[in-house]
N, CA and C atoms of all chains as a GROMACS GRO file, in nm:
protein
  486
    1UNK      N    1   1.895   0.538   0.483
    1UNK     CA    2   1.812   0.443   0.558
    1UNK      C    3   1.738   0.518   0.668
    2UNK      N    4   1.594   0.518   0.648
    2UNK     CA    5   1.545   0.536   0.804
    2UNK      C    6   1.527   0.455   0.891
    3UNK      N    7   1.515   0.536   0.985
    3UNK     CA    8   1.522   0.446   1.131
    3UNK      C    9   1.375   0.489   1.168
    4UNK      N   10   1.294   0.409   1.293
    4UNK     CA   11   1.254   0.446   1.333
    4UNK      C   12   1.259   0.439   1.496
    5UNK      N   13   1.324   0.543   1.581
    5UNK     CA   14   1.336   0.514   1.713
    5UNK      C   15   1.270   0.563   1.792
    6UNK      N   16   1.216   0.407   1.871
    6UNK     CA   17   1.076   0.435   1.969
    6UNK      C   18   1.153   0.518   2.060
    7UNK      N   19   1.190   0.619   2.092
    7UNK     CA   20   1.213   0.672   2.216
    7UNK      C   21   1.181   0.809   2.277
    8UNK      N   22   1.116   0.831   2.383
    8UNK     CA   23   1.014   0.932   2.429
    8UNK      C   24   0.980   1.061   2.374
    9UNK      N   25   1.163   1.078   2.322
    9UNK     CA   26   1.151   1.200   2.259
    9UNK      C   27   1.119   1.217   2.060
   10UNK      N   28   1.185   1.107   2.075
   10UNK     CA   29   1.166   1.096   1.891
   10UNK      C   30   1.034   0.982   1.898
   11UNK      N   31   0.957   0.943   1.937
   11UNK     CA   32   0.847   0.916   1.904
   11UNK      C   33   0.707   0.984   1.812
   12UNK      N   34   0.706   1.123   1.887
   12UNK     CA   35   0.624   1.150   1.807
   12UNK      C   36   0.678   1.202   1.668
   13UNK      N   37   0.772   1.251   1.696
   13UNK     CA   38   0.860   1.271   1.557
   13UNK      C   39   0.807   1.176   1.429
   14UNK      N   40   0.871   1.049   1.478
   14UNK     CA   41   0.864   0.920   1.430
   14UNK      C   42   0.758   0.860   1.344
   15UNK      N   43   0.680   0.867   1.448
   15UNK     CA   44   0.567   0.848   1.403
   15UNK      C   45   0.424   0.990   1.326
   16UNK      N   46   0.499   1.085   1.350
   16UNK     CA   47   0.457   1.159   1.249
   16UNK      C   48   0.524   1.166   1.100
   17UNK      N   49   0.632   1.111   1.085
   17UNK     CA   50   0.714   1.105   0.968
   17UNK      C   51   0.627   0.993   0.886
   18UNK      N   52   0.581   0.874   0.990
   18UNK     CA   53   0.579   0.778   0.879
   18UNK      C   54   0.405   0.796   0.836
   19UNK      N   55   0.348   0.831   0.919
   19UNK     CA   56   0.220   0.899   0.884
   19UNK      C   57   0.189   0.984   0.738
   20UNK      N   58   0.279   1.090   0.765
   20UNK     CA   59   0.285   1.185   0.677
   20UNK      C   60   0.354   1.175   0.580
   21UNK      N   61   0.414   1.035   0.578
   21UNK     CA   62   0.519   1.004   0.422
   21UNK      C   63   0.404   0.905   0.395
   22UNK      N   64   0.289   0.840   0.439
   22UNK     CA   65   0.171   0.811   0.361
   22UNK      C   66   0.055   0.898   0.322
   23UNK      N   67   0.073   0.978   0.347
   23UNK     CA   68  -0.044   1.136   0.323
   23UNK      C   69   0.034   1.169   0.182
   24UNK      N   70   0.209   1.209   0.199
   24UNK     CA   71   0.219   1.247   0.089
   24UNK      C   72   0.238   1.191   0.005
   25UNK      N   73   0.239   1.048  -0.046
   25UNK     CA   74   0.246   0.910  -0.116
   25UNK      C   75   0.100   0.954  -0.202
   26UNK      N   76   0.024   0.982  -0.112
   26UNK     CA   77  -0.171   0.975  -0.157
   26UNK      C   78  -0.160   1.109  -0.237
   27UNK      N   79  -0.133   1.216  -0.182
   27UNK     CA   80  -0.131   1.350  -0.218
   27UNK      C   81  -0.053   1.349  -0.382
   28UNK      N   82   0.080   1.294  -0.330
   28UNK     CA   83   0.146   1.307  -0.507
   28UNK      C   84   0.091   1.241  -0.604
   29UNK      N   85   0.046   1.120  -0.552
   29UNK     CA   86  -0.017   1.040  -0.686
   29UNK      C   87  -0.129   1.093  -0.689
   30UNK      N   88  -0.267   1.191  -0.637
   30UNK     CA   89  -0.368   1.263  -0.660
   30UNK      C   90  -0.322   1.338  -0.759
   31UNK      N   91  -0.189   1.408  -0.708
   31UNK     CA   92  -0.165   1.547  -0.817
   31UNK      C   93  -0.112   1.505  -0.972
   32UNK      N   94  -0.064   1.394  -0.942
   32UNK     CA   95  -0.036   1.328  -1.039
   32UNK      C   96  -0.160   1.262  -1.180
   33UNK      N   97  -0.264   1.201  -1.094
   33UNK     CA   98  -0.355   1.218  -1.132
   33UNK      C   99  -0.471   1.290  -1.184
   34UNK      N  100  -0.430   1.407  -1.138
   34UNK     CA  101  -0.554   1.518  -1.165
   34UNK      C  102  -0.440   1.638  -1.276
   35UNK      N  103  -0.366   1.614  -1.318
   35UNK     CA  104  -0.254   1.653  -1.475
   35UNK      C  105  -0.343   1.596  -1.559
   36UNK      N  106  -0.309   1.391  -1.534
   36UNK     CA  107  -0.367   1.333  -1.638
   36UNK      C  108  -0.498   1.370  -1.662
   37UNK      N  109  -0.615   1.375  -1.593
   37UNK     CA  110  -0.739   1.419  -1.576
   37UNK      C  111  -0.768   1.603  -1.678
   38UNK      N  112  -0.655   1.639  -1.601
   38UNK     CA  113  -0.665   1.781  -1.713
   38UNK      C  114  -0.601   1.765  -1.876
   39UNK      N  115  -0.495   1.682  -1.883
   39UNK     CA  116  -0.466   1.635  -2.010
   39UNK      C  117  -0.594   1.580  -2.093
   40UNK      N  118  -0.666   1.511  -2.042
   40UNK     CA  119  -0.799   1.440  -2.079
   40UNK      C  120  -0.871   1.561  -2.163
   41UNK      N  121  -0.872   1.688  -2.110
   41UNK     CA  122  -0.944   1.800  -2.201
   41UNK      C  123  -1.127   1.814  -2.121
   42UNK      N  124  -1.163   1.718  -2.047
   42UNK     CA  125  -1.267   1.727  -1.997
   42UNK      C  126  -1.332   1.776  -1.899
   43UNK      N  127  -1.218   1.846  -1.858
   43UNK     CA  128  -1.296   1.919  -1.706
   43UNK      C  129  -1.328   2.112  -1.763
   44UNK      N  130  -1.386   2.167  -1.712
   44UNK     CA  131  -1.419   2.304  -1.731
   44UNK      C  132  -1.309   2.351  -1.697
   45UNK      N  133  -1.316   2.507  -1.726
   45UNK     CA  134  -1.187   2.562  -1.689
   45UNK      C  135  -1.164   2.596  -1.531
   46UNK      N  136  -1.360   2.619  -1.465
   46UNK     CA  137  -1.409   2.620  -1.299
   46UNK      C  138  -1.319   2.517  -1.258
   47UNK      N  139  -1.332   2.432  -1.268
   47UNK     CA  140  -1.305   2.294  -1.222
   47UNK      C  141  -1.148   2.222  -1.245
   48UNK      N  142  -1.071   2.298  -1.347
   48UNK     CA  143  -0.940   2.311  -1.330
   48UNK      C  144  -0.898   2.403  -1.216
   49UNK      N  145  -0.941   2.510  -1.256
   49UNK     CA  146  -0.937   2.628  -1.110
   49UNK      C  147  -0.915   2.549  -0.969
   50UNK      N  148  -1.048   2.493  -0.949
   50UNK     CA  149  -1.093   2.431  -0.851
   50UNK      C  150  -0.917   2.336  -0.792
   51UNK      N  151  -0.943   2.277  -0.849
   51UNK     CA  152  -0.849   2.154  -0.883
   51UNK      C  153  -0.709   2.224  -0.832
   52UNK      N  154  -0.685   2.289  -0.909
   52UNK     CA  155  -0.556   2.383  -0.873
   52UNK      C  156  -0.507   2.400  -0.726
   53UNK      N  157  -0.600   2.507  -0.707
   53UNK     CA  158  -0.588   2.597  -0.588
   53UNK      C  159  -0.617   2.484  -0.458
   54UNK      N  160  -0.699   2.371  -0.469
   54UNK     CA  161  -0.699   2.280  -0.394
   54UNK      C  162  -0.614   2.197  -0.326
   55UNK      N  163  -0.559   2.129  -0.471
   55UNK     CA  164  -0.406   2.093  -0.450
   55UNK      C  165  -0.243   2.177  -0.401
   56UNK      N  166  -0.248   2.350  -0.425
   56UNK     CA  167  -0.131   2.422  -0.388
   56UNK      C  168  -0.196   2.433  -0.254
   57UNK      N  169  -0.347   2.402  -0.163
   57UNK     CA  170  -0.333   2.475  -0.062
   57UNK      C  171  -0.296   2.309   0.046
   58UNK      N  172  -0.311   2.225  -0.061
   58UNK     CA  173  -0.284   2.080   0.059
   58UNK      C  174  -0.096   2.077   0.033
   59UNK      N  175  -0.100   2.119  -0.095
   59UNK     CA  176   0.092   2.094  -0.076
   59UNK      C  177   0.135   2.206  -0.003
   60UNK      N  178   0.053   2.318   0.061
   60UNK     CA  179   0.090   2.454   0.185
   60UNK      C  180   0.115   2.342   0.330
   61UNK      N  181  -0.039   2.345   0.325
   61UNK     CA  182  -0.042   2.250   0.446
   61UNK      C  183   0.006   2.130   0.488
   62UNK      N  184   0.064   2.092   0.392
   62UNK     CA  185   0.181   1.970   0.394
   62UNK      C  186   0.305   2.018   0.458
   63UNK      N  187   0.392   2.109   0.418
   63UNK     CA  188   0.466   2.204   0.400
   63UNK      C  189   0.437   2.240   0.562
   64UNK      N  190   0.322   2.315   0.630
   64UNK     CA  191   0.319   2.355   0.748
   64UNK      C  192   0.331   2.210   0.868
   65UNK      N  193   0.269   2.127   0.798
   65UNK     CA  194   0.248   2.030   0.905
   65UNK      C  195   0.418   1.938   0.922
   66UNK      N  196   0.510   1.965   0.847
   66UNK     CA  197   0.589   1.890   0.823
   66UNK      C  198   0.691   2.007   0.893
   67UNK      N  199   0.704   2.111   0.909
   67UNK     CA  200   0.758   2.226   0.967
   67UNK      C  201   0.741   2.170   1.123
   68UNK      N  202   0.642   2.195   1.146
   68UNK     CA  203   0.554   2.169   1.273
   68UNK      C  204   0.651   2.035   1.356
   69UNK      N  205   0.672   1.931   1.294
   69UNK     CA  206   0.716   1.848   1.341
   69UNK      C  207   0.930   1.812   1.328
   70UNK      N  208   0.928   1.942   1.226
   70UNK     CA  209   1.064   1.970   1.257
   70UNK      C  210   1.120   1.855   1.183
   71UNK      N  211   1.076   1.790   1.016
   71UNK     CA  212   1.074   1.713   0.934
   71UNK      C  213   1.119   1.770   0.822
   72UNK      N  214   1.269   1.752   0.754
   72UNK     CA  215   1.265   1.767   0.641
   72UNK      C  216   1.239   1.679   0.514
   73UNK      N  217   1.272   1.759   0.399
   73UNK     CA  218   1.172   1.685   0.298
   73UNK      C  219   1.184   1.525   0.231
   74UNK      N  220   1.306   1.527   0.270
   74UNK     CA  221   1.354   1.418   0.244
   74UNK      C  222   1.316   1.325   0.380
   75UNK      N  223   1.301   1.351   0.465
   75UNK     CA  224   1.237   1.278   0.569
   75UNK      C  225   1.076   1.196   0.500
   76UNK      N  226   1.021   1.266   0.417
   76UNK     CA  227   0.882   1.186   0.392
   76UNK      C  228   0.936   1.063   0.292
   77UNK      N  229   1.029   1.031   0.290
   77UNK     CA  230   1.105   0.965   0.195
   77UNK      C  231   1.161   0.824   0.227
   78UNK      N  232   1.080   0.703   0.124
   78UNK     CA  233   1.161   0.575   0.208
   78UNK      C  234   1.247   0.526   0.077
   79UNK      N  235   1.357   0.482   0.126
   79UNK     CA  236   1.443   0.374   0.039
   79UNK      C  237   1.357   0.267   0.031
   80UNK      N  238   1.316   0.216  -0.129
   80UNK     CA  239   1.231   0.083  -0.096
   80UNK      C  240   1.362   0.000  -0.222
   81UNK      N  241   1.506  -0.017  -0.167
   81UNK     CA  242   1.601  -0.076  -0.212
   81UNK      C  243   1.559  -0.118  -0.358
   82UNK      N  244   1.582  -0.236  -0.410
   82UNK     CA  245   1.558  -0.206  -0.588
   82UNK      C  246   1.455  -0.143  -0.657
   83UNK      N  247   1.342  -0.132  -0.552
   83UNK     CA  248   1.241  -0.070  -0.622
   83UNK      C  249   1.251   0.108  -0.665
   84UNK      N  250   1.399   0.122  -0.595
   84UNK     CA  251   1.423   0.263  -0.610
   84UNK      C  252   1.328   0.314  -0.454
   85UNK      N  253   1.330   0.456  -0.501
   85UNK     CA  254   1.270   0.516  -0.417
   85UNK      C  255   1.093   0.510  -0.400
   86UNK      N  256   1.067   0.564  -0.251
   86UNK     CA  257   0.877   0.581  -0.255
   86UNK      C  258   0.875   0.733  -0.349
   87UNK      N  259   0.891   0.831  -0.343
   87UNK     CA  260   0.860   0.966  -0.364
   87UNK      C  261   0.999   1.016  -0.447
   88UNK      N  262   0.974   1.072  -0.543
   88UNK     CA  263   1.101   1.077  -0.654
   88UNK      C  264   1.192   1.216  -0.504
   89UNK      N  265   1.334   1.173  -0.590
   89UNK     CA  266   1.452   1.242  -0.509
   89UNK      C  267   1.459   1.425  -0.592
   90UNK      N  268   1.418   1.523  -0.476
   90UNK     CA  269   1.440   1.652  -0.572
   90UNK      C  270   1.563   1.671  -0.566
   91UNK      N  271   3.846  -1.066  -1.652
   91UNK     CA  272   3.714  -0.982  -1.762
   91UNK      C  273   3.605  -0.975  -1.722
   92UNK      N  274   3.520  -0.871  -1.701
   92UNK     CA  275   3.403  -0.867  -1.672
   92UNK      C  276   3.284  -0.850  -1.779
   93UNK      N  277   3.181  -0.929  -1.795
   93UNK     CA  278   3.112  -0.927  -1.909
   93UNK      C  279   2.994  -0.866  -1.883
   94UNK      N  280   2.950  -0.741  -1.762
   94UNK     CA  281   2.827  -0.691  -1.683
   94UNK      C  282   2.815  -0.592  -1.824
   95UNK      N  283   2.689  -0.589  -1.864
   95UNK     CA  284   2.632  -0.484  -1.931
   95UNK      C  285   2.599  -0.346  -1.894
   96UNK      N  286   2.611  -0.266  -1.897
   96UNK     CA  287   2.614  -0.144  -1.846
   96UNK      C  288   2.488  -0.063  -1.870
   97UNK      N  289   2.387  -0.104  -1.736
   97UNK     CA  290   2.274  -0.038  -1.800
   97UNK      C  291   2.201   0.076  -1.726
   98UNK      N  292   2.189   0.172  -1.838
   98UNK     CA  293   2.184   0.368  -1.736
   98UNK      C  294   2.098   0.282  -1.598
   99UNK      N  295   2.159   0.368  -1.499
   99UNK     CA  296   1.995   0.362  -1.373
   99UNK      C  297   1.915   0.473  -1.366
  100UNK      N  298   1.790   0.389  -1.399
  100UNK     CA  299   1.625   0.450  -1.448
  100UNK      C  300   1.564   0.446  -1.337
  101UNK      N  301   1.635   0.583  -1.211
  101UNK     CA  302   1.526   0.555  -1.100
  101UNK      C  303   1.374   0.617  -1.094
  102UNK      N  304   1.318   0.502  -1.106
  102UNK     CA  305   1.145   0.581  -1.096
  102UNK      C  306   1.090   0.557  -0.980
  103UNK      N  307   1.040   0.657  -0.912
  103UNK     CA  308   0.948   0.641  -0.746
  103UNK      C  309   0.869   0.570  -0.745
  104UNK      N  310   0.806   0.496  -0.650
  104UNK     CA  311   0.714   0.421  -0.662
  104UNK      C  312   0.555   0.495  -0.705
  105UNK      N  313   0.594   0.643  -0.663
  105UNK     CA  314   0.461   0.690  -0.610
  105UNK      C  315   0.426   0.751  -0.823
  106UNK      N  316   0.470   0.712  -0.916
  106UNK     CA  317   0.492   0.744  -1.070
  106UNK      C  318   0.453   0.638  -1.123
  107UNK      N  319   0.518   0.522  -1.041
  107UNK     CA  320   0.474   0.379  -1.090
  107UNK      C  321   0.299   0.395  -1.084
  108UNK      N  322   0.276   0.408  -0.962
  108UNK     CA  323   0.128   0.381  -0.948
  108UNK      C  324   0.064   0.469  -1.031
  109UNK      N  325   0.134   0.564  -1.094
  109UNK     CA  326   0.039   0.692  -1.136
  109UNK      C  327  -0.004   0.618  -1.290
  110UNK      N  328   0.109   0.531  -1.325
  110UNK     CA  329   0.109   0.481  -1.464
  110UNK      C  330   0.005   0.421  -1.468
  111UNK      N  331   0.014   0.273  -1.402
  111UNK     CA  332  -0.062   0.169  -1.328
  111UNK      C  333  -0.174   0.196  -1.320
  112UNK      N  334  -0.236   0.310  -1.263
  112UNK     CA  335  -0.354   0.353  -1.257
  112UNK      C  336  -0.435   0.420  -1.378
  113UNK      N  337  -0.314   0.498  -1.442
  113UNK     CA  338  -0.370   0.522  -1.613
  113UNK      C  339  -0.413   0.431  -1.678
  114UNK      N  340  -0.339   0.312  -1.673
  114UNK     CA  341  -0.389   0.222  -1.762
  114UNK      C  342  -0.509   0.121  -1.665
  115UNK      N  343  -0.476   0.110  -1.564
  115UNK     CA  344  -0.597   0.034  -1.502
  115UNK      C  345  -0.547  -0.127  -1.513
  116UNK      N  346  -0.589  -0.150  -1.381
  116UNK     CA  347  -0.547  -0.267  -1.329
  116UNK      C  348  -0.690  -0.364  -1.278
  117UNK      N  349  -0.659  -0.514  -1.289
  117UNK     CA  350  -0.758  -0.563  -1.233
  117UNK      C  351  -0.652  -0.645  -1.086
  118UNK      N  352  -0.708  -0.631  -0.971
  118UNK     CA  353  -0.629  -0.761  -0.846
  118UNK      C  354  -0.726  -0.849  -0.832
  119UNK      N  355  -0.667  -0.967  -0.846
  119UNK     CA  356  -0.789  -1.135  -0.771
  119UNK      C  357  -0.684  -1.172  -0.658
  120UNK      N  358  -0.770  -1.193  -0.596
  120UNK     CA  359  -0.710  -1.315  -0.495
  120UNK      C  360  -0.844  -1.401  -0.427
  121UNK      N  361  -0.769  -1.547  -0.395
  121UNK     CA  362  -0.823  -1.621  -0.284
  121UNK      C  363  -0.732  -1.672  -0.198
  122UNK      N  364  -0.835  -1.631  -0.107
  122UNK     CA  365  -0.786  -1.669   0.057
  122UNK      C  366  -0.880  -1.794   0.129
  123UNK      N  367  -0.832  -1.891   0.170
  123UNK     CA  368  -0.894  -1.974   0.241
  123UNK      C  369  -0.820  -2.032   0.349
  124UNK      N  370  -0.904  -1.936   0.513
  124UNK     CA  371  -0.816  -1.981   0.630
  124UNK      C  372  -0.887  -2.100   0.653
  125UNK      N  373  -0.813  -2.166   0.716
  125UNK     CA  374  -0.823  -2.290   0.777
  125UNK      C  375  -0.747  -2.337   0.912
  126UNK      N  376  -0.830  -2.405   1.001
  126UNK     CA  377  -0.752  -2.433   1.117
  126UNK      C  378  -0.776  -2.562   1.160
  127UNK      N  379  -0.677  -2.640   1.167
  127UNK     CA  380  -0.626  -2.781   1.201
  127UNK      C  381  -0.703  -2.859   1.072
  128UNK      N  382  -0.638  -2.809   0.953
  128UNK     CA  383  -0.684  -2.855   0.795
  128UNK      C  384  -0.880  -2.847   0.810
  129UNK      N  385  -0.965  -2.770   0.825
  129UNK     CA  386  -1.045  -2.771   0.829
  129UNK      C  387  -1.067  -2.603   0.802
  130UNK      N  388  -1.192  -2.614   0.635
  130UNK     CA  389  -1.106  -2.486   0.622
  130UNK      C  390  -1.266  -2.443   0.653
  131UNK      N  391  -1.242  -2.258   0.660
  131UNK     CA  392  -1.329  -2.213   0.777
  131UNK      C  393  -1.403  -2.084   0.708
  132UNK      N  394  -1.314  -2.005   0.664
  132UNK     CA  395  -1.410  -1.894   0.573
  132UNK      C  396  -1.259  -1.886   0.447
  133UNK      N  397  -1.385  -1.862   0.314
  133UNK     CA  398  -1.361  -1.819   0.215
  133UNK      C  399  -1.357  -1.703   0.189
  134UNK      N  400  -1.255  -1.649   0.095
  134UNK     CA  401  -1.224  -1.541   0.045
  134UNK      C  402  -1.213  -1.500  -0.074
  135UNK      N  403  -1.292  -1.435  -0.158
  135UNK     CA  404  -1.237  -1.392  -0.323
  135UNK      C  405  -1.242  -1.248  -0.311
  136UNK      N  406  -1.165  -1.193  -0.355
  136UNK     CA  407  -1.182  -1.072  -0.407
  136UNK      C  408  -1.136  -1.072  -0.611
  137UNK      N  409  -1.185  -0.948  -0.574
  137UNK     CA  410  -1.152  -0.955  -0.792
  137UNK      C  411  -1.191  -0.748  -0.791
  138UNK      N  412  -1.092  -0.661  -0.767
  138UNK     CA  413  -1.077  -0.553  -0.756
  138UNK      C  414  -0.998  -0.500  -0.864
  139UNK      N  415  -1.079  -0.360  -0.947
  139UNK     CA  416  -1.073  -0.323  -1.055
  139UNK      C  417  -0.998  -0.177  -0.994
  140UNK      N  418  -0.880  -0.172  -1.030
  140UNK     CA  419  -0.869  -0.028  -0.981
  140UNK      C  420  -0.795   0.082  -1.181
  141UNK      N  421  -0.846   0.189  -1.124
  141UNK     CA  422  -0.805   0.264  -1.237
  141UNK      C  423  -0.894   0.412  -1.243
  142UNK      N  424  -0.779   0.503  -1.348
  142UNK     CA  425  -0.806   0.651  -1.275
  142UNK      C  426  -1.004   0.671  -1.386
  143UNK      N  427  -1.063   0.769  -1.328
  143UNK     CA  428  -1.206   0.813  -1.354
  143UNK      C  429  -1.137   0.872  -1.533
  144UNK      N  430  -1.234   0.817  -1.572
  144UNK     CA  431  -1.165   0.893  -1.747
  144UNK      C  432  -1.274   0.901  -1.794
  145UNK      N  433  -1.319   0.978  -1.909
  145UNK     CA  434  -1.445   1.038  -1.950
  145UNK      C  435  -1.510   0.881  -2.070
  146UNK      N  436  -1.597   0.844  -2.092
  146UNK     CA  437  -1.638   0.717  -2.139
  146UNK      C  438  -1.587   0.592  -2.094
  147UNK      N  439  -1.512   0.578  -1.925
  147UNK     CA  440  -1.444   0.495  -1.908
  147UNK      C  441  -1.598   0.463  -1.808
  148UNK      N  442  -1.569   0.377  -1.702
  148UNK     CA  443  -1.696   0.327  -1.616
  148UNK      C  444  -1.747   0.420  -1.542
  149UNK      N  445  -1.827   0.422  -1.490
  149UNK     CA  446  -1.880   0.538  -1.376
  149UNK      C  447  -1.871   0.491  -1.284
  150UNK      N  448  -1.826   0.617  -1.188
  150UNK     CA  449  -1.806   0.538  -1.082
  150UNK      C  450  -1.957   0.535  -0.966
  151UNK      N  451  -1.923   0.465  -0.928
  151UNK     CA  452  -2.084   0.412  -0.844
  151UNK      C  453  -2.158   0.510  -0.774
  152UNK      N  454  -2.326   0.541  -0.789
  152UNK     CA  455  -2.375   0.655  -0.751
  152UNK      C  456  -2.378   0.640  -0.580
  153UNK      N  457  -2.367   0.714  -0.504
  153UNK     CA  458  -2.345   0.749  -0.358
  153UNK      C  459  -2.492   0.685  -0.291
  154UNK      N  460  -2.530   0.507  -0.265
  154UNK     CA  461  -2.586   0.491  -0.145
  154UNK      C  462  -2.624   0.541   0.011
  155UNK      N  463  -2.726   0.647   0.018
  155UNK     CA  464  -2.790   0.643   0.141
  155UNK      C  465  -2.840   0.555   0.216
  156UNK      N  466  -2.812   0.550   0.350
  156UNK     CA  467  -2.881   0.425   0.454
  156UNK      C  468  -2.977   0.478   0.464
  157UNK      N  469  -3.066   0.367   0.486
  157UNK     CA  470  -3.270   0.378   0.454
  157UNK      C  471  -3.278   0.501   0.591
  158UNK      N  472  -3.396   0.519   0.562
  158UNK     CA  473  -3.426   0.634   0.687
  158UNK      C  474  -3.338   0.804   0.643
  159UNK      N  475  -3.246   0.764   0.633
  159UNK     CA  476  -3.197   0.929   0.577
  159UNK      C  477  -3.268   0.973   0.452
  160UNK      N  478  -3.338   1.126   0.491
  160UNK     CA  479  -3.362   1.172   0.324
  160UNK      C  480  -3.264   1.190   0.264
  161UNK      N  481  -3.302   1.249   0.152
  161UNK     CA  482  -3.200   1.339   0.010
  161UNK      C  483  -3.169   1.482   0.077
  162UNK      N  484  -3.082   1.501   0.069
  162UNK     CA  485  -3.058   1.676   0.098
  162UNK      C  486  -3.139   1.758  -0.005
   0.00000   0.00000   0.00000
């Protein structure tokens, strides 16, 4: 269960967690999306490239920004009770 | 005696659900009609098509400039 506690010191914490567990909500289902998109057979091989290196440098910077705030990974992570989880469990 | 069926748990993330959801493409409607002291006041429809860009699927809408800006 997360918490979220307003208090001076875990605030920004806090509220960078729940921020950034909607960035990476958007981010996984992009990457998720852009598989299916390459499964499709229709993009160039530029444009897979593209695609690639785009996505490993936002899951870097995910990775840094989540450091930064002293967040582990399971922190971007909500229990949404029967619905299972937001972001699959590694 | 307990007669509970025993069925594996199939946890799927939400964020897989949508990925599906979006493969296949979804339409949302709703209406909304606020009203205050039974007197109703603005209407609402929406009717939102969501679903992933696929090659012979719809296009997605060409990029509107506001008047006065050229073309790059």
């Amino acid at each position: 269960m997360t918490h979220l506690d307003i208090d001076r010191e875990g605030a920004e914490r806090s509220l960078a967690s729940l921020v950034l567990t909607v960035i990476e909500l958007i981010r996984q289902l992009m990457e998720r999306q852009a598989i299916r998109r390459i499964d499709e057979g229709d993009l160039s091989d530029d444009q897979i490239e593209r695609l690639g290196s785009t996505l490993m440098a936002l899951d870097a910077q995910m990775t840094r920004l989540r450091e930064h705030f002293g967040l582990a990974e399971e922190d971007l992570n909500l229990d949404l009770g029967p619905l299972g989880s937001l972001l699959p469990r590694r | 005696m307990s007669n509970e069926i025993a069925v594996p748990a199939q946890q799927v993330a939400l964020v897989d659900l949508l990925d599906r959801v979006l493969a296949t493409g979804v339409v949302i409607t709703g209406e909304i009609t606020l009203s205050i002291a039974d007197i109703d006041l603005v209407y609402v429809s929406l009717r939102a098509l969501l679903s992933s860009v696929r090659p012979g699927g719809p296009e997605p809408l060409p990029v509107v400039r506001p008047i006065g800006t050229d073309e790059p």
